[in-house]
Structures are given as structure tokens and as C-alpha cells.
LUMLOBA-466868 format. One line per field, with one value per residue (C-alpha): residue number from 1; y, z, x. Coordinates in Angstrom, 2 decimals, padded with zeros to 5 digits. Last residue first. Layout:
BEGIN
pos <- NUM, ...
y <- Y, ...
z <- Z, ...
x <- X, ...
***
This chain:
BEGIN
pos <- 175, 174, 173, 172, 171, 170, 169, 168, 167, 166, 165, 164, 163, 162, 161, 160, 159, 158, 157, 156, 155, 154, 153, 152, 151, 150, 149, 148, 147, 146, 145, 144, 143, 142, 141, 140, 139, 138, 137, 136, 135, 134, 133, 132, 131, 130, 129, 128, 127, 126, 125, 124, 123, 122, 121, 120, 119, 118, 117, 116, 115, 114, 113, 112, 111, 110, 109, 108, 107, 106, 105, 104, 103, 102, 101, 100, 99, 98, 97, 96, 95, 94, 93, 92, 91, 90, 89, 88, 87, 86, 85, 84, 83, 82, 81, 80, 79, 78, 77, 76, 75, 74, 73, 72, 71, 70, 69, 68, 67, 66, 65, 64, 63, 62, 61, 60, 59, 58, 57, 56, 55, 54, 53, 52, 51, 50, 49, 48, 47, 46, 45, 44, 43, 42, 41, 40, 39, 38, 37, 36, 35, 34, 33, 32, 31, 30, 29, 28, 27, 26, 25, 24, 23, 22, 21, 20, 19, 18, 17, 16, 15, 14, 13, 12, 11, 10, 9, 8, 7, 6, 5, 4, 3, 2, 1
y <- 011.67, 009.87, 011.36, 012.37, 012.51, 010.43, 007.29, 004.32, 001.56, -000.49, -003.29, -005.22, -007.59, -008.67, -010.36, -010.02, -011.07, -013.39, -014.22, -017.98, -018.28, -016.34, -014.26, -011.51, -010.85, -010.82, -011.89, -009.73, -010.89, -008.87, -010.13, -007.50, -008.31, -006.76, -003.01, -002.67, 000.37, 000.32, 004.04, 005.27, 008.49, 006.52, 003.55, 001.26, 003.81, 001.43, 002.16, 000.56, -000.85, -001.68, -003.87, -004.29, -002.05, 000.83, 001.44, 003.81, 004.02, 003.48, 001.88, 003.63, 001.23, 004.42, 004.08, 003.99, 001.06, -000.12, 000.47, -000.49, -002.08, -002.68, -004.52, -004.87, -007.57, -006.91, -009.25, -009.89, -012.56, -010.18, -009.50, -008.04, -009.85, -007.86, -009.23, -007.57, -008.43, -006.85, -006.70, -005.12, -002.84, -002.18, -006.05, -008.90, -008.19, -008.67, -005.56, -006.74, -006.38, -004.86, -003.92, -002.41, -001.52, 001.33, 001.84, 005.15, 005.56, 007.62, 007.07, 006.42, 002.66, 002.34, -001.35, -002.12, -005.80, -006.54, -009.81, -009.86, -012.50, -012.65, -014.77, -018.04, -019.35, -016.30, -018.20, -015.36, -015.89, -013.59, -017.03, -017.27, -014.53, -012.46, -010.97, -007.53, -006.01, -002.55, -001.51, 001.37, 003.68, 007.42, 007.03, 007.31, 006.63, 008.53, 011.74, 009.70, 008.31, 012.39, 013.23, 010.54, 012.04, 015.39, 014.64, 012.35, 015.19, 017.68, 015.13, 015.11, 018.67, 019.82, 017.03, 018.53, 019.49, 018.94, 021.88, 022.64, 025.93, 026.19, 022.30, 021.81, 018.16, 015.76, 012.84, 009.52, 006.46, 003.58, 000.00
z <- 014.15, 014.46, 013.02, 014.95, 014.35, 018.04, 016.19, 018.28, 019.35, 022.38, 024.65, 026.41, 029.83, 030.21, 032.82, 035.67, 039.37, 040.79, 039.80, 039.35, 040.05, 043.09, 043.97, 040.95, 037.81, 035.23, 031.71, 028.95, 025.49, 022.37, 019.01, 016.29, 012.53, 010.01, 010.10, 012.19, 014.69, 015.97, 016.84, 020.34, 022.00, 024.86, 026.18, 028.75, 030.14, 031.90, 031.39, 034.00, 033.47, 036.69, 036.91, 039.96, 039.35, 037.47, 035.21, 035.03, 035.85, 040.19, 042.60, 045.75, 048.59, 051.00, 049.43, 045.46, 043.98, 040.60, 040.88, 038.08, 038.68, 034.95, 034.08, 030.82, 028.84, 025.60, 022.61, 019.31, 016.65, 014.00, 013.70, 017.50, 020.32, 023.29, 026.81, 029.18, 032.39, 034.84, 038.39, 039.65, 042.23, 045.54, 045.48, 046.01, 042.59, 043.49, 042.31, 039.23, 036.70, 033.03, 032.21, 029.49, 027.94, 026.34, 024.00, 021.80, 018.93, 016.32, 012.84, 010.98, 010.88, 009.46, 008.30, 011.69, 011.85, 015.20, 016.97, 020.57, 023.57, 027.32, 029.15, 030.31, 032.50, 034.95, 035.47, 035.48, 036.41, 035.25, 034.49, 031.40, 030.51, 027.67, 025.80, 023.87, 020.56, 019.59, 016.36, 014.67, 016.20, 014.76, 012.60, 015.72, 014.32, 016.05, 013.80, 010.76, 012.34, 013.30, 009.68, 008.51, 010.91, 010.05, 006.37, 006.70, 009.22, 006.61, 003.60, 005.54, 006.56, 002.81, 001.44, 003.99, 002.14, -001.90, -004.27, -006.27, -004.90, -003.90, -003.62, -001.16, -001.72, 000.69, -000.06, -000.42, 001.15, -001.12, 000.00
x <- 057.80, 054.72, 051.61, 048.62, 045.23, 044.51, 043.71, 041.79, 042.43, 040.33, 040.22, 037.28, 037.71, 034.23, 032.28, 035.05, 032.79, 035.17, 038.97, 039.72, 043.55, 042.77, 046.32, 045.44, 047.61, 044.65, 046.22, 045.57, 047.24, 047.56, 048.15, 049.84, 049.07, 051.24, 053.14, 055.99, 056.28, 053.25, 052.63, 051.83, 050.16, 048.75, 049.14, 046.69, 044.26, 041.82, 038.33, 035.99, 032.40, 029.89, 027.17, 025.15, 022.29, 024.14, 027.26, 030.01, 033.84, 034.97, 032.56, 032.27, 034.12, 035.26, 039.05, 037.84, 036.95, 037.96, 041.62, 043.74, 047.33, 048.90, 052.13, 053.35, 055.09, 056.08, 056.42, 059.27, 057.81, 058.53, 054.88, 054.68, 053.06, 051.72, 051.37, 049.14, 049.30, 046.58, 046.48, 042.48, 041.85, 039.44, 038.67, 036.07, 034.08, 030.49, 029.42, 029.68, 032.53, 033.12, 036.69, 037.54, 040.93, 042.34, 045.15, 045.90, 047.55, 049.52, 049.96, 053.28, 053.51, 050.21, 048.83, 048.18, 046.08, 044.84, 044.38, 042.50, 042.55, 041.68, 043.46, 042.14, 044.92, 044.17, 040.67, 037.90, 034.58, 031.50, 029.40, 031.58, 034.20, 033.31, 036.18, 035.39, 036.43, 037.31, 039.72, 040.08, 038.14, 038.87, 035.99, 033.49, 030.52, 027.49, 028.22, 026.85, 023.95, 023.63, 024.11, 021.53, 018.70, 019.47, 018.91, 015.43, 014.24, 015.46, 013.57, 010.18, 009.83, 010.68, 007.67, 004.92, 002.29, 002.32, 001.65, -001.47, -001.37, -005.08, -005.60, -002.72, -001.57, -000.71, 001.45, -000.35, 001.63, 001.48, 000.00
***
């Protein structure tokens, strides 16, 4: 069944075509808006009944064709309220396409000292960005794996639903 535009029998011209194509304009230039170019890669790691075994790490893959172009890291972590601690130990090994890896060593506090849940989130989930590096460039172009390993005493870690990381382009070049 068709849709039949008004028509204004004095003029002879149709009602409300100009209203229809700016709301069909704005609406495409804030979908537009809404993507965030600078991403260039995002992916999250779902951990099973919100438990965490540290010989389960957390695993992502990303292809850097750039050499020149400048980065930054972040990771997410997603909890409940029913995480046992005020921070979080975080090893986060990064493979290189020679074959060449980084270890790195990241303490993240997700409470503060009263017990207030750090990051955002309501009911009983909270979500935490983790600065990881910032203004970086990979300095060999191919496919870079990247390994996050919690670093905490309980070999099976509580409460951790999703450990998420991020890219993104700052607009920089490197140097």
C-alpha cells in the first residue's frame, strides 16, 4: 500500500515534502556523527558465568597497516558488584609480527578508598576504562596479538564479565 502525499488544492503543491527530507537529512548526519571514525579496532572478551581463570586470558588480533599514525590503548573492564577487590592486576602481553612481545604490568583500581565503585554502570554492573598507552605508533606493520592476563592471587577471579580493549587514532603522526 502507497503512502499519499498531501496536496494543497489552492497551490497545487504537496504538504509537507521539505519537513520530511530535513528530518530524513538530520537524521543521517547524526547516524553519521554517532561513528566514531577514529576507532580502529574494539572487541570484547566475555568470561563465562562472570569468572575469570588467569589461565584463560583474554585475547584480541589486530592488523596495523600504518607505521606512521599515532595511537591510543584502552581496555575495558566490566565487573559486578560482586568483585572482592578495591583494584584489579593486569598483564598484558603484546606480540609483535617479528615474533618480538612486551610484557606490561597494569594495577587499576575499581573502587575507590570508602568502597564507591569506580567508571560507570548501574544495578550491579559496573564498566571501567583502563588507560593502557597513549600516543603510540606500531612500529611494524602486520598483525599485532595482544594478550591480557589478570595478575590476581585467586587463580579464578570473581565477578570479571568482560575484559574489552580499544584503538583508536589520536590525528597524529609519528615523528
Amino acid at each position: 500500500m502507497k503512502a499519499r502525499a498531501e496536496t494543497d488544492h489552492i497551490t497545487g503543491k504537496m504538504k509537507g515534502g521539505k519537513s520530511k527530507i530535513i528530518a530524513a537529512v538530520l537524521m543521517i548526519a547524526v547516524a553519521a556523527m554517532a561513528c566514531d571514525r577514529s576507532i580502529q579496532y574494539s572487541e570484547n572478551y566475555s568470561l563465562e558465568k562472570g569468572r575469570w581463570s588467569m589461565f584463560d586470558p583474554a585475547k584480541y588480533t589486530c592488523a596495523i597497516d600504518d607505521t606512521l599514525k599515532i595511537y591510543n590503548i584502552q581496555l575495558s573492564l566490566r565487573t559486578s558488584t560482586d568483585y572482592p577487590y578495591r583494584n584489579i592486576y593486569l598483564f598484558v602481553v603484546t606480540s609483535f609480527p617479528s615474533g618480538t612481545f612486551v610484557t606490561d604490568t597494569i594495577q587499576a583500581m575499581v573502587t575507590d578508598e570508602k568502597g564507591r565503585w569506580l567508571g560507570r554502570g548501574t544495578g550491579d554492573l559496573r564498566e571501567l576504562t583502563i588507560p593502557f598507552k597513549s600516543n603510540v605508533y606500531f612500529p611494524e606493520p602486520g598483525e599485532y596479538h595482544f594478550r591480557v592476563i589478570h595478575g590476581m592471587r585467586d587463580t579464578l577471579l570473581n565477578g570479571v564479565y568482560d575484559m574489552g580493549m580499544k584503538i583508536s587514532l589520536t590525528g597524529g603522526k609519528a615523528k
